[in-house]
C-alpha positions in Angstrom: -136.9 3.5 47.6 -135.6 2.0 50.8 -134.6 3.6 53.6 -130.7 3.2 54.5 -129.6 2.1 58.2 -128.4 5.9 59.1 -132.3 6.9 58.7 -133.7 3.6 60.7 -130.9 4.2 63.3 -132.2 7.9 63.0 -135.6 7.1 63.4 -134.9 4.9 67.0 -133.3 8.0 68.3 -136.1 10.5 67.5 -138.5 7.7 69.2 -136.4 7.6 72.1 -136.1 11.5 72.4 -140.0 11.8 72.4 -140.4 8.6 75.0 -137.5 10.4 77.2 -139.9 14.0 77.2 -143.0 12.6 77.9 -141.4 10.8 81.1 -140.0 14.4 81.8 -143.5 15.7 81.4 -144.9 12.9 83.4 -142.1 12.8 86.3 -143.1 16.8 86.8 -146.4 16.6 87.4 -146.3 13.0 89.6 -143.9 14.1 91.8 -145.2 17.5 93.3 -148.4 15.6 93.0 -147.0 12.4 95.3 -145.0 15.3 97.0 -148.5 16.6 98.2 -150.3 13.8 99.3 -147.5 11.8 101.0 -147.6 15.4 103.4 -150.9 15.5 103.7 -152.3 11.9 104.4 -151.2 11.3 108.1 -148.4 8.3 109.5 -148.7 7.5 112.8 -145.6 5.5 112.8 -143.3 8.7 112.2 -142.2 10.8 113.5 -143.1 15.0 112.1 -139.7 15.3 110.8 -139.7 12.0 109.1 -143.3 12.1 107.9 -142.1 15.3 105.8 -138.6 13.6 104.7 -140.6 10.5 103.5 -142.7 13.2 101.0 -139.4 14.7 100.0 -137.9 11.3 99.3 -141.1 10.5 97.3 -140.5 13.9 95.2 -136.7 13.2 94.8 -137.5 9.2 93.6 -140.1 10.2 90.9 -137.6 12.9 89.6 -135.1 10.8 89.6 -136.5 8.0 87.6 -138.3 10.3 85.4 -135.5 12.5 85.2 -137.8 15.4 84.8 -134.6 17.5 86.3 -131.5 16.7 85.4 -130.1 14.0 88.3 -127.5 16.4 90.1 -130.8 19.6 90.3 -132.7 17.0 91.3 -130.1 15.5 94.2 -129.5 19.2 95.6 -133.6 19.9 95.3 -133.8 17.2 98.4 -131.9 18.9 100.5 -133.1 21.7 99.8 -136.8 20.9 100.6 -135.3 19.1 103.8 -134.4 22.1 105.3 -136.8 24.4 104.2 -139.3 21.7 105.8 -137.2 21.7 108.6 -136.5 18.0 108.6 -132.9 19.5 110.0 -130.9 22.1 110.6 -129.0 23.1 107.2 -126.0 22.6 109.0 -126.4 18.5 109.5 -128.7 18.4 106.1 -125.4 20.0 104.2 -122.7 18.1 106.0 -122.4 14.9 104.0 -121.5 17.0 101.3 -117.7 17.4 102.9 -118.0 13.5 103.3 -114.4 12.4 102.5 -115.4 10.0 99.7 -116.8 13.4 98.1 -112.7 14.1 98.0 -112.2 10.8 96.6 -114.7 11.5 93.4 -112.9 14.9 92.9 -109.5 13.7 93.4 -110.0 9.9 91.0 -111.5 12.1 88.3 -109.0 14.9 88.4 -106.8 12.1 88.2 -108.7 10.5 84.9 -108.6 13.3 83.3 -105.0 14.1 83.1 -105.0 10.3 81.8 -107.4 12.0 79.3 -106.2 15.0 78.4 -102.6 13.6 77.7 -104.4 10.6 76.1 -102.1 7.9 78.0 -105.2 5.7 77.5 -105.4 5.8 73.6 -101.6 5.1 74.3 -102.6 2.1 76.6 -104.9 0.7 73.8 -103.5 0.7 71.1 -100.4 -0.4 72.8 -102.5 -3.6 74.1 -103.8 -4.4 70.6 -100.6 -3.9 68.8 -99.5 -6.8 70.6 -98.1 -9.7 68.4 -100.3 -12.4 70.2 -103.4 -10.3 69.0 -102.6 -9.6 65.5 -105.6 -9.5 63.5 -107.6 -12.0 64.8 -111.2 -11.0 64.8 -111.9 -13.0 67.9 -108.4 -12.1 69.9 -108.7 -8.4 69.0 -112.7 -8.4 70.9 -111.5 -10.3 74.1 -108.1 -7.6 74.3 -110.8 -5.0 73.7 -113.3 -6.2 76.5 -110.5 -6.5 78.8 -109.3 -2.9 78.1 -112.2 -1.8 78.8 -113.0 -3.5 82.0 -109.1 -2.3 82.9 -109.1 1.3 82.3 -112.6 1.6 83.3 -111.9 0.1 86.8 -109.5 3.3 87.4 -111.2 6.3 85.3 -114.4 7.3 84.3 -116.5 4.8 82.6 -117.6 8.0 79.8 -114.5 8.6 79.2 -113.2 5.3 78.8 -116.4 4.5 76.2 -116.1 7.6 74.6 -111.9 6.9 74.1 -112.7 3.3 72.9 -115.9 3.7 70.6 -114.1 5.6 67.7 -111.4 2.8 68.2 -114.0 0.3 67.7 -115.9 1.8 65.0 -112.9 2.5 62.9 -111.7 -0.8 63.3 -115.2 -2.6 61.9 -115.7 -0.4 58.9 -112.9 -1.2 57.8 -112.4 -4.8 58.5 -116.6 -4.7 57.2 -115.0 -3.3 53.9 -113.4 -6.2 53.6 -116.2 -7.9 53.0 -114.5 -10.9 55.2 -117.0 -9.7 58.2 -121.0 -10.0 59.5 -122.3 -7.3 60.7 -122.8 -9.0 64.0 -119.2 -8.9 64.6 -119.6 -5.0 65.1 -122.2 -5.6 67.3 -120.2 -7.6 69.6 -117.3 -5.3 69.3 -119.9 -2.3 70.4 -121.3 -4.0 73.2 -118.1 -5.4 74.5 -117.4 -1.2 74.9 -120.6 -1.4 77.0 -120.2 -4.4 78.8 -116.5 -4.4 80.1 -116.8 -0.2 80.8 -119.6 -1.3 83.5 -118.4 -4.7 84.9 -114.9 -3.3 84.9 -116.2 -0.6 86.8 -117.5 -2.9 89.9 -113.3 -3.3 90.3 -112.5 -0.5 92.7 -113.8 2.2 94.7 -113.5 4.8 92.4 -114.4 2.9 89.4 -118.4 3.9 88.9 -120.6 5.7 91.5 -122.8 2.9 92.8 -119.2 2.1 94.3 -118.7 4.5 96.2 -122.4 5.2 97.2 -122.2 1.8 98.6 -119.2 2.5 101.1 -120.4 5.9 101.5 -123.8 4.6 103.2 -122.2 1.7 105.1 -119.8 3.7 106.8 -122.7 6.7 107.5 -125.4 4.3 108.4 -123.4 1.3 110.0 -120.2 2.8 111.4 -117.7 0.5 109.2 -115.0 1.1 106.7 -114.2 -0.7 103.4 -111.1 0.3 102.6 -109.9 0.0 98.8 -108.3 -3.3 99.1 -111.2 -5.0 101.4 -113.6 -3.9 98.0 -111.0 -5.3 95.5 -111.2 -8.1 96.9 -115.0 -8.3 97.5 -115.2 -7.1 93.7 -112.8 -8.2 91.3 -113.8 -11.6 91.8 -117.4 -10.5 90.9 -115.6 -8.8 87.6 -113.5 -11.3 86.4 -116.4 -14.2 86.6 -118.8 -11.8 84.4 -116.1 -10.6 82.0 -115.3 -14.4 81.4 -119.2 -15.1 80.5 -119.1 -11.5 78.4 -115.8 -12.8 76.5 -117.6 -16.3 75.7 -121.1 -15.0 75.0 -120.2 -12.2 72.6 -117.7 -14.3 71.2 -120.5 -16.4 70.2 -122.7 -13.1 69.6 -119.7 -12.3 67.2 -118.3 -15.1 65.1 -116.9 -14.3 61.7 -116.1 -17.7 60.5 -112.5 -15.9 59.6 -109.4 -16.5 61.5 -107.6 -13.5 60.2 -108.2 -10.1 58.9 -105.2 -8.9 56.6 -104.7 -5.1 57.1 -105.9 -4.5 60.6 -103.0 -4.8 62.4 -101.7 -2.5 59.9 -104.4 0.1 61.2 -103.5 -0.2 65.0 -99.6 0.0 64.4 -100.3 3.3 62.6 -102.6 4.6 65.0 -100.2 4.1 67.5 -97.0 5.3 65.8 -99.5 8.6 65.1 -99.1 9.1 68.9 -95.5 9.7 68.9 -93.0 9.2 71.6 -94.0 9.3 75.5 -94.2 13.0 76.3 -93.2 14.7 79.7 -97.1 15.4 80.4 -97.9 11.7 79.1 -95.1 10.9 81.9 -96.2 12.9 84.3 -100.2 11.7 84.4 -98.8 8.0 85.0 -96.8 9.3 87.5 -99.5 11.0 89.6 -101.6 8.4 89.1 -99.0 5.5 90.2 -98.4 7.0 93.3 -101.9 7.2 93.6 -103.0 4.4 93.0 -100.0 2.7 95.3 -101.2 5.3 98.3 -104.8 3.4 97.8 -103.9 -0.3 98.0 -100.1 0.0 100.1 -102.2 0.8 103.8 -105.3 -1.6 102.4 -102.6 -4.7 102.7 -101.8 -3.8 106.5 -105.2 -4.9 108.0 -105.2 -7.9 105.8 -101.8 -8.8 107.2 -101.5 -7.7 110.6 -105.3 -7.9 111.1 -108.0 -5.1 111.1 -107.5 -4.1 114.5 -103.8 -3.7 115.0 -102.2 -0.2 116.2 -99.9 0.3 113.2 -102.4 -0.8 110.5 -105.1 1.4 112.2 -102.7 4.7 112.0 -101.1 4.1 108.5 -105.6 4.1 107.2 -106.3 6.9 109.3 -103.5 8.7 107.9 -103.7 8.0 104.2 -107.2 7.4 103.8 -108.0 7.2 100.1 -109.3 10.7 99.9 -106.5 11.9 100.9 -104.5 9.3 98.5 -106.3 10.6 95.8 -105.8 14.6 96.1 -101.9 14.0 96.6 -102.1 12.8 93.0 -104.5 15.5 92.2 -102.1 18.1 93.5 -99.0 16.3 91.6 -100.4 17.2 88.7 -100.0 20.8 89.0 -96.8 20.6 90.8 -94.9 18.3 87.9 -94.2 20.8 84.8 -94.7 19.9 81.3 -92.4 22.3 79.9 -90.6 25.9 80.7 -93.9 27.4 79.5 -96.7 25.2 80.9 -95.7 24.7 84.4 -98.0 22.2 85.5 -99.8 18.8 83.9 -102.9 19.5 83.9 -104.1 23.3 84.2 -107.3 24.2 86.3 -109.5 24.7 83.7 -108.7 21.1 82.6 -109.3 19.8 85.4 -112.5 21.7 86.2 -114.2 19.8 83.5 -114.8 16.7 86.1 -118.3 15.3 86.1 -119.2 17.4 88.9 -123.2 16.3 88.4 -122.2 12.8 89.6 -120.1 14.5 92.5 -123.5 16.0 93.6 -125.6 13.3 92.7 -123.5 11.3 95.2 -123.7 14.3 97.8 -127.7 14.6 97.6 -127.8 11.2 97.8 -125.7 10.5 101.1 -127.4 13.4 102.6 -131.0 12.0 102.1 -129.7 8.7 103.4 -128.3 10.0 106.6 -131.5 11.9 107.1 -133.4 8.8 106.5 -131.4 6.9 109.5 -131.6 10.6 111.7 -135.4 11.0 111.8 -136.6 7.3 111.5 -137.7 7.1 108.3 -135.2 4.0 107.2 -136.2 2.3 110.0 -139.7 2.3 109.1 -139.4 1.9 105.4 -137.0 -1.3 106.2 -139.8 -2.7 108.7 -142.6 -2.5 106.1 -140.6 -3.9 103.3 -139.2 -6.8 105.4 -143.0 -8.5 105.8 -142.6 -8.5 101.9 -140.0 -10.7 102.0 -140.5 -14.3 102.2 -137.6 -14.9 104.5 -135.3 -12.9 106.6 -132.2 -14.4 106.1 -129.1 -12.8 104.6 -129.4 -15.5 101.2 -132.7 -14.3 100.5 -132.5 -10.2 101.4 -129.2 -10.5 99.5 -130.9 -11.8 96.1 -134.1 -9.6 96.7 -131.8 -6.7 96.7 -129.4 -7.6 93.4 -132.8 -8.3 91.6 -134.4 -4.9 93.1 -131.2 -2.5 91.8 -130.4 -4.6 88.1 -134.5 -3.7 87.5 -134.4 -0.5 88.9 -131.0 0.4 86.7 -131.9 -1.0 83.8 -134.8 1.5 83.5 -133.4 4.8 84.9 -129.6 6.2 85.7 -127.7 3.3 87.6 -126.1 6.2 90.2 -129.8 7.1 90.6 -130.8 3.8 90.9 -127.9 2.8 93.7 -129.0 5.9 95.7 -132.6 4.9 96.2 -132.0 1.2 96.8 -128.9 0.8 98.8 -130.2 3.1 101.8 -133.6 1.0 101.6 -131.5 -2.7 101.0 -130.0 -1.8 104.5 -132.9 -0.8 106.2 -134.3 -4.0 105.2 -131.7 -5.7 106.6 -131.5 -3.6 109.8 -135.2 -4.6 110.6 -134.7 -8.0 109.6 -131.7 -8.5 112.1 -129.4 -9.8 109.5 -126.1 -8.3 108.3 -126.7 -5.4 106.2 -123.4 -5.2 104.7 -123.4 -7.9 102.3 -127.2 -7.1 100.2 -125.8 -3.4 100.5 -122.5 -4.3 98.6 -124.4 -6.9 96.4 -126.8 -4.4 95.5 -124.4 -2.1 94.2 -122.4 -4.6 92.4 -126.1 -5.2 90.4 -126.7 -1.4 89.7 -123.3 -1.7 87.7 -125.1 -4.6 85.5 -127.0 -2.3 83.5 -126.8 -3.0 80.1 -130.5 -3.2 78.6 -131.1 0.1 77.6 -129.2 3.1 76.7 -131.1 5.6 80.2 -129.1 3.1 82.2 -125.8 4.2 81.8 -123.6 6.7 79.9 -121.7 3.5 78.2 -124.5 2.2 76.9 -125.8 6.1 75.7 -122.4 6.4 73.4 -122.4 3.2 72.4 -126.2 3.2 71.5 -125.3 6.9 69.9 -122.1 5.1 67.5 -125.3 4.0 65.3 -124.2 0.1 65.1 -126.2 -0.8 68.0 -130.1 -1.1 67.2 -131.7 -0.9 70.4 -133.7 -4.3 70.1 -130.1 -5.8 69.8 -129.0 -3.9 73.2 -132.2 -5.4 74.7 -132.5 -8.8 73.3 -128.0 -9.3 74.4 -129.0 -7.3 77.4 -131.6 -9.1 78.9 -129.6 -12.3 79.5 -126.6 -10.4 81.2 -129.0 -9.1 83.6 -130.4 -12.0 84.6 -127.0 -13.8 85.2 -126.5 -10.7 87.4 -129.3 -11.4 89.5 -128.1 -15.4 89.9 -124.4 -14.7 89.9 -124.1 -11.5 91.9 -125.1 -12.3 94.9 -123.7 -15.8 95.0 -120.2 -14.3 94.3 -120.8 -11.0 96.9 -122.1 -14.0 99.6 -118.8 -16.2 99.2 -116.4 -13.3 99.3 -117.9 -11.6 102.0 -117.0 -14.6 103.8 -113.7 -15.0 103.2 -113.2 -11.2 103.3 -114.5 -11.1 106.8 -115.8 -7.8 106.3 -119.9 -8.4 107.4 -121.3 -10.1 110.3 
């Protein structure tokens, strides 16, 4: 008797759960341990305060990568320990978490979830791959279905978009595999496509994936400058569009079905989508929200880049609309638009109280560690020994170092994590090196979103890993290669933008 794909599948998983509590296990006694003897062994070259941070930070990094706590425990257990150690008063260790961008993660997902809720997305999709151009062209239908991806996930949770797409996905490959017209490396592609364009579409925008908005969060904190919505567009999509060209060819090639055609599945979208109905009020109401949203983030953006970043009218329309503020107007439009005579609002609160609020405070704990990092001394340290590592101190080489320091580092642990050890560190590198700290910072981040080897990395990669189509030395072995173009292709990209962007020194 053999055993059947469900029980190998099956089998990974249970693997996987027993690695994943051994690192717990391991992750809770290394970091008190390091916690300990970071505070106890003296360093002359900081200050009291920062010599007690730096043992925090090791605590907080060990738990992080280990995730013996879960990520968000784990980023309020920092502060925490900061002020109990009085590193600073709790009012200063507390205060990133009001930072503004913390009221751009609330408002964006608030925003993504009415899109959600009201499944406008599943309307998007199937809407996209009803089109007549696609039809039922096994190798059409996987590009429209990266590029949705990489779309919807550039504007809304990367989960939520995977989670929305994967049933798509999987329905659409058993039954084009029933044909018996298909490989099974077709699904494959299809599966990591999800993966692939949910995290490179996310490097799009601000509010597409956390390492985003970790980035700007720190460079504005640490450095004192600004990256509005439209300066990062422009810095990103250029970075997104190169990779989802590569992903499109590559699993393309991962994918071929020697077919043309698939009789039937077009059949299967048009019902699917005719199963949604007509566009209703709430349905109408989401894109609404979300349109005037999304036009509050990139109308002031254009002024800089037209009248130039230092002109009076530019400067007031940004400081009055900044994004955070953008994005709660189309948070509060969803519960002043009504539905119906009954439900008076879009989206009711306990809707939209189902927001990943763990990455909200994994982003807080993380901002609040930086700034205490840049307060007491620590970064400036940390970046001065770290620097005579490097073989050069120019802005090429510390730019590379740091895209190949994040893809490793988020390949094997939580990519948010990941972006809130290294970017801090990537600009205290640059800092003591005397270069511009901006561009490794930015770079850095764009690599934490190029994780794509294992399913720890990122939530994509967990449901798509979970659909069962996926064996993990498939993930790895398609995985690997991605990452590595990361590491060439990232920084090259950031480096050129940057320039024209005119946003680093």
């Amino acid at each position: 008797m053999t055993d059947t794909p469900g029980s190998d599948v099956q089998a990974v998983q249970d693997a996987q759960a027993r690695f994943d509590e051994q690192r717990r296990r391991v992750g809770l006694l290394l970091g008190p341990a390091l916690f300990l003897l970071v505070l106890l062994v003296p360093f002359g070259s900081l200050t009291p305060e920062g010599h007690r941070l730096a043992a925090v930070m090791a605590l907080v990094i060990v738990f992080w990568t280990t995730e013996a706590l879960p990520l968000a425990v784990t980023a309020l257990l920092g502060p925490v320990l900061a002020v109990i150690l009085r590193v600073a008063p709790v009012r200063d260790v507390l205060a990133p978490f009001a930072n503004p961008l913390i009221f751009l993660f609330i408002g964006s997902f608030i925003l993504a979830q009415a899109l959600f809720v009201h499944r406008v997305n599943e309307r998007i999709a199937y809407g996209v791959l009803s089109w007549r151009f696609i039809g039922a062209r096994p190798t059409r239908i996987l590009v429209a279905y990266g590029a949705l991806a990489a779309f919807l996930s550039a504007w809304m949770s990367n989960t939520a978009t995977t989670a929305m797409l994967v049933p798509i996905g999987v329905s659409l490959v058993v039954f084009m595999e029933s044909e018996g017209k298909l490989p099974k490396h077709y699904g494959t592609a299809l599966m990591l496509m999800t993966a692939y364009g949910c995290s490179i579409g996310g490097m799009a925008t601000p509010v597409g994936t956390p390492p985003n908005i970790i980035a700007i969060g720190f460079i504005g904190e640490q450095l004192g400058v600004r990256i509005s919505f439209v300066e990062w567009m422009l810095l990103a999509v250029p970075v997104t569009a190169i990779f989802m060209g590569i992903v499109f060819v590559y699993l393309n090639w991962v994918g071929r079905t020697g077919v043309t055609e698939i009789p039937g599945a077009e059949a299967i979208i048009a019902e699917r989508q005719r199963a949604l109905g007509p566009w209703k009020p709430g349905e109408r109401n989401a894109v609404i929200a979300f349109g005037v949203t999304v036009l509050l983030w990139i109308g002031p953006g254009l002024l800089p880049l037209l009248l130039g970043r230092e002109h009076p009218f530019a400067v007031a329309v940004l400081s009055s609309v900044p994004e955070s503020v953008a994005a709660l107007t189309g948070a509060v439009l969803l519960f002043l638009l009504p539905v119906s005579s009954t439900q008076r609002s879009t989206l009711t609160w306990k809707q939209a109280a189902q927001i990943d609020w763990g990455t909200i405070l994994l982003f807080g704990g993380g901002l609040a560690l930086g700034t205490l990092s840049g307060a007491t001394g620590l970064a400036q340290v940390v970046g001065e020994g770290i620097t005579g590592l490097v073989p050069s101190n120019g802005v090429v080489p510390i730019t590379f170092a740091a895209t190949l320091f994040t893809v490793v580092l988020s390949n094997t642990m939580s990519n948010t994590a990941a972006a809130n050890i290294a970017v801090p560190i990537v600009i205290s590198i640059a800092v003591a090196a005397g270069v511009d700290p901006i561009t490794p910072a930015v770079a850095a981040a764009l690599g934490a979103s190029v994780a794509v080897v294992l399913p720890v990395s990122t939530p994509p990669n967990a449901i798509v890993y979970a659909s069962g189509r996926i064996p993990i030395t498939h993930m790895i072995k398609y995985g690997l290669l991605m990452g590595v173009l990361a590491i060439v292709l990232v920084p090259i990209v950031t480096l050129a933008m940057m320039s024209l962007v005119g946003i680093g020194g």
